[in-house]
ZAMARGU-4260 file (C-alpha; in steps of 0.2 Angstrom, whole numbers, plus 5000, padded with zeros to 4 digits):
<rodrens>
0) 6308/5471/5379 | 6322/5460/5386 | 6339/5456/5377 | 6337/5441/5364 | 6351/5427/5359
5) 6346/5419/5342 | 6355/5409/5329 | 6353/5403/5313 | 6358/5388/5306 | 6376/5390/5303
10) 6376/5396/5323 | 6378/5414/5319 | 6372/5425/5333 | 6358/5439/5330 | 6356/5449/5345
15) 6340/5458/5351 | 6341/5470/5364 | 6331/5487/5370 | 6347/5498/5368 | 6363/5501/5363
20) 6371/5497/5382 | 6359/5481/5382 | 6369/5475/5363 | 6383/5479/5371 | 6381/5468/5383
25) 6372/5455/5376 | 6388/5454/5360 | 6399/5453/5375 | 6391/5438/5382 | 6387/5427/5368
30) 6406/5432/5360 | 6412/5424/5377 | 6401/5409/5378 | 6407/5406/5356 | 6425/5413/5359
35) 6430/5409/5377 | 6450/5402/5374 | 6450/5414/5362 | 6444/5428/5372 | 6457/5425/5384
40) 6471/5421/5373 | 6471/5439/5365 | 6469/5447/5381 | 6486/5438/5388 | 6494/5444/5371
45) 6490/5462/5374 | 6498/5461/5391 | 6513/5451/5385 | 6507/5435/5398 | 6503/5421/5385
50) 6521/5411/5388 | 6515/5408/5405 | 6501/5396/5399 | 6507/5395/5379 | 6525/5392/5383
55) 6543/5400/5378 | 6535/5399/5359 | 6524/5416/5364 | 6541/5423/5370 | 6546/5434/5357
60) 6527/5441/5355 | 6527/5445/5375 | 6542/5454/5376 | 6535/5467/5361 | 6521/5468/5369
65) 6528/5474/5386 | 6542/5484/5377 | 6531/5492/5364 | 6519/5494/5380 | 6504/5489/5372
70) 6494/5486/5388 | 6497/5502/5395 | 6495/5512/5379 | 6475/5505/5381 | 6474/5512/5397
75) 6479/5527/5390 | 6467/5528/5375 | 6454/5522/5388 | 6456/5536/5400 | 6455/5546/5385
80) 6440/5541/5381 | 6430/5540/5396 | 6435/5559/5398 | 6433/5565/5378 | 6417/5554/5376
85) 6409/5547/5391 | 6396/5536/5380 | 6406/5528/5368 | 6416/5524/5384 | 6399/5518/5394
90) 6396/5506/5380 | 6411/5497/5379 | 6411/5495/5399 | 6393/5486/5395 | 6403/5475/5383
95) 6415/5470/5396 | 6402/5466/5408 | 6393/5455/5397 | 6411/5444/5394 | 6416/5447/5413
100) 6397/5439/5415 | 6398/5425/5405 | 6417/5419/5405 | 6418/5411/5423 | 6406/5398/5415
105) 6416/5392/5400 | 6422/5376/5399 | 6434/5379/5382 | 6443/5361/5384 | 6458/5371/5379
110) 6456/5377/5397 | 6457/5363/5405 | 6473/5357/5392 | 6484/5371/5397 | 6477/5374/5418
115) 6472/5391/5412 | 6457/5399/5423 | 6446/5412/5412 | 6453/5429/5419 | 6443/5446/5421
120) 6440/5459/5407 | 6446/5477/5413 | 6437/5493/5402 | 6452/5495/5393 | 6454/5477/5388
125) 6444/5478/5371 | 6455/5493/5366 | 6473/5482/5370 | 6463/5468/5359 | 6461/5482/5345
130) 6479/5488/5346 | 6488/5470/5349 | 6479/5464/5333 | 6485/5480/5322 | 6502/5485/5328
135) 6509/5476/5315 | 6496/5478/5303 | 6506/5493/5295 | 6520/5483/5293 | 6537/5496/5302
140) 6548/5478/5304 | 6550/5484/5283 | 6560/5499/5288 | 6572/5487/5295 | 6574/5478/5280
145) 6574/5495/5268 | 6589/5501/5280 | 6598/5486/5278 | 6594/5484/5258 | 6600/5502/5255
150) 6615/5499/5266 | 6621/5486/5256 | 6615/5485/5239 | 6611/5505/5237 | 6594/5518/5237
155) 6587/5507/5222 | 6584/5492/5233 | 6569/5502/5239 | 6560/5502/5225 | 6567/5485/5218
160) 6559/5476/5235 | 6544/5485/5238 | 6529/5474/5236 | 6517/5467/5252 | 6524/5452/5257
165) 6522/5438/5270 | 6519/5449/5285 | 6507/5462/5278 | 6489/5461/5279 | 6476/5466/5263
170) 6461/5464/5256 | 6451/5467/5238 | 6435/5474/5241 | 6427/5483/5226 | 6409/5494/5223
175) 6397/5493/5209 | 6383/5507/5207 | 6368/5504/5204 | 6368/5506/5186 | 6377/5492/5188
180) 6369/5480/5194 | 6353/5469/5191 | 6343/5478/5204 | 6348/5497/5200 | 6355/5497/5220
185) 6374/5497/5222 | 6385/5480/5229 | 6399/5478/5240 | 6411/5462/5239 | 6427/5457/5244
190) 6439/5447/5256 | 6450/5453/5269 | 6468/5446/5268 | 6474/5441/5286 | 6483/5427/5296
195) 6468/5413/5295 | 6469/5409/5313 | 6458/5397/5320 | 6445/5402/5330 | 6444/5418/5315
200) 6448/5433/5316 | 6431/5440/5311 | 6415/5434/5318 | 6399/5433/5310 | 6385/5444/5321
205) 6370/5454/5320 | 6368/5466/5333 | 6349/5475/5334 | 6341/5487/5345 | 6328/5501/5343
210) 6344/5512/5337 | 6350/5501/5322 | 6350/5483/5315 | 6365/5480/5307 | 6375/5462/5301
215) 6394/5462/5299 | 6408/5456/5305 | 6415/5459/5321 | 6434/5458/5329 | 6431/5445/5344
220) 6433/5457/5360 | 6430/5472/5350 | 6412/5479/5352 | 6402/5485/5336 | 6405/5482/5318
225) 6420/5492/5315 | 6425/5483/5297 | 6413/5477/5288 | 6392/5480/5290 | 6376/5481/5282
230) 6363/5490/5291 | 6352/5488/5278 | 6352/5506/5270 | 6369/5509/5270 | 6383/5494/5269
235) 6402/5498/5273 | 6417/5489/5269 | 6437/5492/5271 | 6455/5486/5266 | 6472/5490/5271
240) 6475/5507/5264 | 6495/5504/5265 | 6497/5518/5273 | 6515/5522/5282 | 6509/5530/5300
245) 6522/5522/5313 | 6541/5529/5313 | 6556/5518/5319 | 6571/5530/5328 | 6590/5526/5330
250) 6592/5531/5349 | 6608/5534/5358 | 6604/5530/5377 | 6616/5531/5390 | 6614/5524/5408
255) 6617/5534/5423 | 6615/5532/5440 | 6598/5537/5438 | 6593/5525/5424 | 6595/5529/5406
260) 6594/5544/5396 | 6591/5546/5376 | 6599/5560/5367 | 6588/5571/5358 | 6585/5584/5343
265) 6593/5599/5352 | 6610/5590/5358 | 6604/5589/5374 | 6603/5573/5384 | 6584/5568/5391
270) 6579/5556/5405 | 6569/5541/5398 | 6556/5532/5407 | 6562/5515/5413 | 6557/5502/5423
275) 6559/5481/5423 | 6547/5470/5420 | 6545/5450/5424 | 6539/5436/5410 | 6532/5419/5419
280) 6534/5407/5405 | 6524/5390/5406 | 6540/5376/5412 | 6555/5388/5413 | 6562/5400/5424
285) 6553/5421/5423 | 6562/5431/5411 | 6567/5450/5416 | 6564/5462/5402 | 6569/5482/5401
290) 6555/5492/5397 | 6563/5509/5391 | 6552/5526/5383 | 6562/5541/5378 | 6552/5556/5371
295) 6551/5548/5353 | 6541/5532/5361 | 6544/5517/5368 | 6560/5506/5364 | 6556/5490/5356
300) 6575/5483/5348 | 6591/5483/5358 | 6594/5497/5372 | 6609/5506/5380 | 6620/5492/5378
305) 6615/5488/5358 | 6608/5472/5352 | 6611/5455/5356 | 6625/5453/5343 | 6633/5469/5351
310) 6628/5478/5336 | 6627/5498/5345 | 6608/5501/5340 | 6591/5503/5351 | 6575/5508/5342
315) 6561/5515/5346 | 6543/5516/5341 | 6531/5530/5338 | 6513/5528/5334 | 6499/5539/5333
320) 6487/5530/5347 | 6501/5531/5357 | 6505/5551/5355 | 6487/5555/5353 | 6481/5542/5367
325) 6466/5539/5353 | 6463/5523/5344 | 6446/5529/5336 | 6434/5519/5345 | 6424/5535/5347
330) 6418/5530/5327 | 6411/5512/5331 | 6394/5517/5338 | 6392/5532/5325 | 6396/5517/5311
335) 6382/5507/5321 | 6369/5520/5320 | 6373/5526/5302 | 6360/5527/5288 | 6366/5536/5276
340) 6386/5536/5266 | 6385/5556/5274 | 6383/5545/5291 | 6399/5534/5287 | 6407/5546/5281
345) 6407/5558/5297 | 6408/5545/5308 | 6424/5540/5299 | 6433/5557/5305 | 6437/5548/5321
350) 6444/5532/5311 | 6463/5531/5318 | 6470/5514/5317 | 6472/5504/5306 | 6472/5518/5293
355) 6458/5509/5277 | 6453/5512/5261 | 6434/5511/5263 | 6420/5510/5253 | 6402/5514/5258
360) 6386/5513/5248 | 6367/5517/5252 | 6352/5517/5244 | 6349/5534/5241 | 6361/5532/5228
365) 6376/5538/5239 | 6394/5532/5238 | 6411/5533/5246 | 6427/5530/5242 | 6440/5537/5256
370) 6454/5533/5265 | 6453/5536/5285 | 6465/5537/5298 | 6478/5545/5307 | 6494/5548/5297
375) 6510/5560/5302 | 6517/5573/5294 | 6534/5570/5295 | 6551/5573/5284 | 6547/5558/5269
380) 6565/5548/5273 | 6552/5542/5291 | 6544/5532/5278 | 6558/5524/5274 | 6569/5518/5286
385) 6573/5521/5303 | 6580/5541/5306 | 6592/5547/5319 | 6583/5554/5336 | 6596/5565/5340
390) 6594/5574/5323 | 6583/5589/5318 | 6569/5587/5306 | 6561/5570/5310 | 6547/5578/5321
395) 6528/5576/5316 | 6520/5592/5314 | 6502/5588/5312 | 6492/5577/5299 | 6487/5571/5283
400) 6471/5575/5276 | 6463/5559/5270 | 6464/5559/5251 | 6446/5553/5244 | 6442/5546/5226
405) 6428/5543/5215 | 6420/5528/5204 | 6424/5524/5185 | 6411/5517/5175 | 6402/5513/5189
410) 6416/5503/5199 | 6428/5508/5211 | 6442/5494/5216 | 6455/5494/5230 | 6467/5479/5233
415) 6480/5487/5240 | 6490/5495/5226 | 6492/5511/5223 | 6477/5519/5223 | 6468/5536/5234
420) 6481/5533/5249 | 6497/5533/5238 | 6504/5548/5245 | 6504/5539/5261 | 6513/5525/5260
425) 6529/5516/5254 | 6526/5498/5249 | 6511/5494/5240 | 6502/5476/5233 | 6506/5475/5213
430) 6492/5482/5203 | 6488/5461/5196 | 6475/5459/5208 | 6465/5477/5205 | 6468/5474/5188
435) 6461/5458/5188 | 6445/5460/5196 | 6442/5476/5185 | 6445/5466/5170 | 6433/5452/5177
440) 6419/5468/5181 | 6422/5473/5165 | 6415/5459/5152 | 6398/5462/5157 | 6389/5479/5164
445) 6376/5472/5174 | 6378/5462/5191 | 6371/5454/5204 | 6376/5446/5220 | 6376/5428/5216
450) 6388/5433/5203 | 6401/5439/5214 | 6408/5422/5220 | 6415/5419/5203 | 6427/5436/5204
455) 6431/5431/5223 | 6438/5413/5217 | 6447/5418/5201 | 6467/5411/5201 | 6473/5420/5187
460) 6491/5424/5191 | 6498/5439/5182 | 6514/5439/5188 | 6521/5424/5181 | 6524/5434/5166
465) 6544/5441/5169 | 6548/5422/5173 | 6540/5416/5158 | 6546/5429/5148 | 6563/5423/5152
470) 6558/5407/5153 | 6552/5409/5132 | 6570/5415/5129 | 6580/5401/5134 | 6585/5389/5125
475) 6599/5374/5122 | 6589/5365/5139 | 6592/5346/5141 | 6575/5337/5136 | 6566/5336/5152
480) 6568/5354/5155 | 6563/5359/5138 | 6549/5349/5141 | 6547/5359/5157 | 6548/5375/5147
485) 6535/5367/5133 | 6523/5365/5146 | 6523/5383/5156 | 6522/5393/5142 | 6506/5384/5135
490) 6500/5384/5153 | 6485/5395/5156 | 6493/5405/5172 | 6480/5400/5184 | 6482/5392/5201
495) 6469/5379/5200 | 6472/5366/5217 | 6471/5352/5202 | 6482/5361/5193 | 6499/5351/5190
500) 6504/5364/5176 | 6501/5376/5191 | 6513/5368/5204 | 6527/5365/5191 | 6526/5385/5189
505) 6527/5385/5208 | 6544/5373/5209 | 6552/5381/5197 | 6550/5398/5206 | 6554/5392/5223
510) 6570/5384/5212 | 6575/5402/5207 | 6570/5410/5221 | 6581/5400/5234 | 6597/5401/5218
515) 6595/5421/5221 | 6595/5420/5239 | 6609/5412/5240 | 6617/5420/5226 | 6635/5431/5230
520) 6626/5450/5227 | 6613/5446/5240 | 6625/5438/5254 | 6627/5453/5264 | 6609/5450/5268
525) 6607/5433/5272 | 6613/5438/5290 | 6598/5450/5297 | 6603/5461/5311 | 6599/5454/5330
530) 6584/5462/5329 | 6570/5455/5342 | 6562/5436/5332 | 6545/5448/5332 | 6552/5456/5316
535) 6561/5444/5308 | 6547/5438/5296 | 6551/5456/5287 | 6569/5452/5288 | 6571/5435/5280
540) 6581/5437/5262 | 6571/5424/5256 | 6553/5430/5257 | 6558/5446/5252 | 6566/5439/5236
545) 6551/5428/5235 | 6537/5443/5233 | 6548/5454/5224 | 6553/5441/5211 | 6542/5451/5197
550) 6553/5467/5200 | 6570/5459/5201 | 6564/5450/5186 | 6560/5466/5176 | 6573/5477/5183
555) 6586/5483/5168 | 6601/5476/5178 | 6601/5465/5195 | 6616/5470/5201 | 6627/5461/5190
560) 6617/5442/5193 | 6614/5432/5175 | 6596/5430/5180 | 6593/5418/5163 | 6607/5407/5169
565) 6597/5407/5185 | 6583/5402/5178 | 6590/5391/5167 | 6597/5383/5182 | 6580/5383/5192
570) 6570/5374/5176 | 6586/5360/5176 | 6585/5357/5195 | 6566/5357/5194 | 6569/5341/5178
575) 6580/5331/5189 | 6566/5328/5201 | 6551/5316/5201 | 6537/5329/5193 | 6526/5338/5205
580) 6509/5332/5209 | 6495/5345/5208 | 6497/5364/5216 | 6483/5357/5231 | 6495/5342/5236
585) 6508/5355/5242 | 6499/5371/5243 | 6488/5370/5257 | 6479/5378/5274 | 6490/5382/5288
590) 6481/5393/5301 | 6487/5397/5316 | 6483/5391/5331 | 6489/5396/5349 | 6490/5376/5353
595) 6498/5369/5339 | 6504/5356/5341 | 6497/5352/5360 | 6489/5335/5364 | 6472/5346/5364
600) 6476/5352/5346 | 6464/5340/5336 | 6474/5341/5322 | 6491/5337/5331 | 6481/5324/5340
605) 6472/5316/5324 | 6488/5306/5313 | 6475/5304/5297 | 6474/5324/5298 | 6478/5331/5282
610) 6477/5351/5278 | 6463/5355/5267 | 6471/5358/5247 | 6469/5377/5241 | 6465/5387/5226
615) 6476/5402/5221 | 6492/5412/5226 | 6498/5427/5234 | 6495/5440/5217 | 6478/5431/5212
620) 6461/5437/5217 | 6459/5423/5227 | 6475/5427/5236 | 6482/5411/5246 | 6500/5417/5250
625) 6511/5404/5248 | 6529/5409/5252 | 6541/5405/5236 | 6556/5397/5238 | 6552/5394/5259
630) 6535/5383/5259 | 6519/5381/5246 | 6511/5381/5263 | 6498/5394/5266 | 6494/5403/5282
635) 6488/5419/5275 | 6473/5423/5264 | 6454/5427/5263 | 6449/5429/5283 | 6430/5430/5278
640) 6424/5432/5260 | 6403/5446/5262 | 6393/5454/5248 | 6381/5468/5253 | 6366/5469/5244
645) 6360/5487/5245 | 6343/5482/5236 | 6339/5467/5248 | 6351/5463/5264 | 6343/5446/5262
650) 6351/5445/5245 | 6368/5447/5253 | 6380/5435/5257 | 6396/5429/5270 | 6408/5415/5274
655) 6423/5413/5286 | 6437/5399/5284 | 6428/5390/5298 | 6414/5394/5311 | 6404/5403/5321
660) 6410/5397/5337 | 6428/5391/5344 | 6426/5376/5353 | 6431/5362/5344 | 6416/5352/5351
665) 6402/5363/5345 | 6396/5356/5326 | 6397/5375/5322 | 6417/5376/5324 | 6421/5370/5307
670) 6404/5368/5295 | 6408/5385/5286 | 6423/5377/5280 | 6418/5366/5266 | 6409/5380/5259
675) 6425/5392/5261 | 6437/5380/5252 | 6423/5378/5237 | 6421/5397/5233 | 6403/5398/5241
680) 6397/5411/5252 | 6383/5406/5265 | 6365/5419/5265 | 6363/5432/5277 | 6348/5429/5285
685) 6337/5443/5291 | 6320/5435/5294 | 6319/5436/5312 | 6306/5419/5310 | 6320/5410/5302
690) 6330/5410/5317 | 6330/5399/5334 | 6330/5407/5349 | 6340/5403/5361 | 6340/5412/5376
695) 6334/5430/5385 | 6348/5438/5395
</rodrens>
């Protein structure tokens, strides 16, 4: 049998190939020929090289990436793996040659825009891809922000501000039994929460062989299925389990004429690793950067002479891939060849990072709910915010077992809030969407997989209650802000596009929200520490008041602030202006792209280019995060939107924001998107006459 390309009609790739090494190869290719600027752009982030073609805007992300040695930390995990697991490390090398194979025949026109020459793919390339796209996933910029909070405003300031924000990544995915359902066979659905970037995140494949058939959706330059798949008698899914698995440390370091050394937990003065390192950034002079590792990890903010504003800090960074040299690649091809939730299930016991809440399902009537990972044990103020290196007690000392949960009445929900991995973790999502979705699974018993779409697209906002609440109690407004008040408290809470009821909730909260940033009890914060620009997303006041408005609503006392006359305030200020339009003309799509704004940015390039209006908000099912009080713009939200059919895989269903395939001159780069922005999901087709076949290999 040779190795076979086909594709059906939304261009999705189903790959056919005698063996494992053969898929491997084969998703390499055809991910190269779909993905090719992409390809290359996450492989220059992980090395910390993307200014040199991007510009002085990829700056900040390069020098992270060569402090927080992300490129060398793959090599690492990758020599690791070749020794501890020689197949799993075969197979990825069979990925690599299928992209070093096809990229030197790419034409991306984003290529030709910047002068950059497709490079080559070492081993450990798809490992740095896994690790550049997750380092942040867990969110440890947040410690900065509880350290500063507690400084200032005192130990309560945790609690107050802990709610996923801006720079978190999450999910809802929930799980319906078979006695659930219309066809007595369990279902999977849900949406991972990410940056929308365009080319996606996630890529829509099949990958078959005479081991396993299995769709899902893959990381582009990540072999396997590691997220979501359905192999047709057993379907997985994940979100972000909100663990806390990644410590910051204070460091004292010193230099000497040997270099620099970091004081440690027994009093005594160590030798860090240190060595410089050179930036080439596109139209500017190379910048020099200090790469510096002490025996907790590498240093990521400041360094023996402080930060920027002289403030006398340096932090360093410890996470498990890079202590354990593991970043649990050794469960993708297990995943793969899974038949059974027994097979997910011990194939997950080598899950490292990100650490997920997943939920599995097969047709044997099996079912799991569990969280996987790597998490420290380590003293609980870790979690919190950055502890002294010098001092005892902040060592790991092993880790966690993976707490594990069960189904009520049939469902089992995870988005993000406190749910199995609680214990783990610091800041959780607000209960409104697992509510939600529980509520939606609850006015009927039975479901089926058409029916899913309706609980993906639903806008209820919840959290708009404290506001109107307050908002319910005021009175003596002038006209147009009673009006204002009439209005929101008759409104039905949902985020409808056409909504203007909707977007004159959202400009009242942005109102309040910039009042209490600005307000005197917070102004100790509204100056961040000269951390590196990486991290201050975490570190704005603003968005931090913006996602923790419920709790600062609620709390019994807001440190003195006369939060009615704010809101009184916010609701007059909101009257004095022309009324809104609808919550689409302001909230809408802003994905990222790493030419934005370049002459071969078509939407840079195209003046009549208007961003496509959205449905939603950051606490709604269909969670489209604006930022309050900053921009009703939204650049994070539903990544990809599947439902797994355990009873027919041809029942299931799948969508992404826009394509299969990144360049912008295939007809495949935006058709999913329509489809996206109305709810719909697109069917997964399994009929192997159903596809066209475009190529053997």
């Amino acid at each position: 049998m040779t190795t076979e390309i086909h594709r059906d009609a939304w261009g999705i790739p189903h790959l056919r190939a005698p063996g494992a090494r053969a898929l491997a190869h084969a998703q390499g290719l055809v991910t190269a020929r779909d993905r090719a600027w992409q390809l290359e752009v996450e492989r220059h982030r992980l090395q910390g090289t993307s200014a040199a073609f991007l510009g002085s805007d990829a700056l900040p992300w390069d020098r992270f990436a060569r402090r927080a040695r992300l490129a060398d930390t793959a090599r690492r995990c990758w020599t690791a793996l070749r020794e501890n697991d020689p197949r799993t490390a075969d197979w990825v090398r069979a990925y690599v040659d299928g992209v070093n194979d096809a990229l030197p025949h790419t034409d991306a026109p984003e290529f030709i825009a910047t002068g950059l020459a497709p490079g080559r793919w070492e081993p450990w390339t798809p490992l740095g891809v896994w690790l550049s796209t997750h380092i942040l996933f867990a969110g440890f910029p947040a410690k900065l922000w509880r350290e500063e909070a507690v400084r200032h405003l005192g130990p309560e300031a945790v609690g107050l501000f802990a709610a996923d924000g801006p720079g978190t990544s999450g999910s809802n995915g929930w799980l319906l039994a078979g006695d659930r359902t219309t066809t007595g066979q369990p279902l999977i659905a849900g949406d991972p929460h990410r940056y929308i970037e365009d080319p996606g995140v996630y890529q829509q494949i099949r990958l078959a062989c005479d081991e396993f058939d299995v769709v899902g959706l893959a990381v582009p330059g990540v072999p396997g299925l590691a997220h979501f798949g359905h192999a047709g008698s057993v379907a997985w899914a994940i979100t972000n389990a909100m663990a806390d698995y990644q410590d910051l440390y204070h460091e004292r370091l010193r230099r000497t004429g040997a270099g620099v050394e970091a004081l440690g937990p027994d009093g005594r003065w160590h030798r860090a690793a240190r060595h410089t390192e050179l930036i080439q950034v596109a139209g500017e002079a190379p910048v020099e950067v200090e790469v510096i590792e002490t025996d907790r990890g590498p240093v990521v903010s400041g360094g023996p002479e402080g930060l920027d504003d002289g403030t006398p800090l340096a932090l360093s960074l410890r996470t498990p891939p890079r202590v354990t040299a593991d970043l649990g690649f050794g469960a993708l091809l297990p995943l793969l060849r899974a038949r059974t939730v027994a097979d997910v299930d011990r194939a997950l016991d080598h899950w490292a990072e990100p650490v997920n809440v997943v939920q599995a399902a097969d047709t044997d009537g099996g079912l799991l709910h569990r969280v996987a990972g790597k998490v420290p044990v380590r003293a609980r103020a870790n979690r919190v915010h950055p502890v002294p290196a010098w001092e005892p007690g902040h060592e790991w000392t092993g880790w966690h077992e993976m707490p594990r949960a069960g189904l009520t009445d049939g469902l089992a929900v995870m988005a993000n809030q406190r749910g199995p991995a609680a214990p783990l973790g610091t800041e959780f999502a607000p209960p409104h969407r697992a509510d939600r979705i529980r509520a939606l699974l609850g006015e009927r018993h039975v479901w089926s997989a058409g029916d899913m779409a309706a609980v993906h697209t639903d806008t209820h906002l919840a959290s708009c209650a404290p506001l109107l609440d307050h908002l319910a109690a005021l009175d003596g407004l002038g006209p147009r802000a009673a009006r204002i008040r009439e209005r929101l408290l008759a409104w039905d809470r949902r985020m409808d596009a056409g909504s203007t009821d909707a977007a004159l909730y959202a400009a009242v909260r942005s109102a309040l929200v910039r009042r209490l940033a600005t307000h005197p009890a917070f102004a100790p914060l509204t100056t961040p520490p000269a951390h590196p620009e990486v991290f201050q997303p975490w570190l704005a006041l603003t968005p931090r008041i913006g996602f923790a408005l419920e709790h600062l609503l609620k709390a019994e006392d807001l440190y003195g602030i006369d939060r009615r006359a704010e809101i009184r305030a916010a609701v007059e200020e909101v009257a004095a202006t022309a009324p809104p339009g609808p919550w689409g003309g302001t909230h809408r799509l802003a994905p990222w792209r790493a030419l934005a704004g370049h002459p071969a940015d078509q939407t840079a390039s195209d003046p009549a280019y208007e961003p496509p209006a959205l449905s939603g908000d950051h606490d709604c099912v269909l969670c489209t995060s604006a930022v309050p009080g900053v921009t009703d713009r939204a650049a994070r939200g539903p990544a990809a939107r599947y439902v797994w059919d355990l009873a027919d895989r041809a029942a299931s269903r799948w969508i992404v924001p826009f394509g299969a395939a990144g360049d912008p001159r295939s007809p495949h780069h935006h058709d999913q998107l329509p489809l996206w922005l109305a709810g719909e999901l697109a069917p997964v087709v399994t009929d192997w006459d159903l596809l066209t076949k475009e190529t053997d290999v």
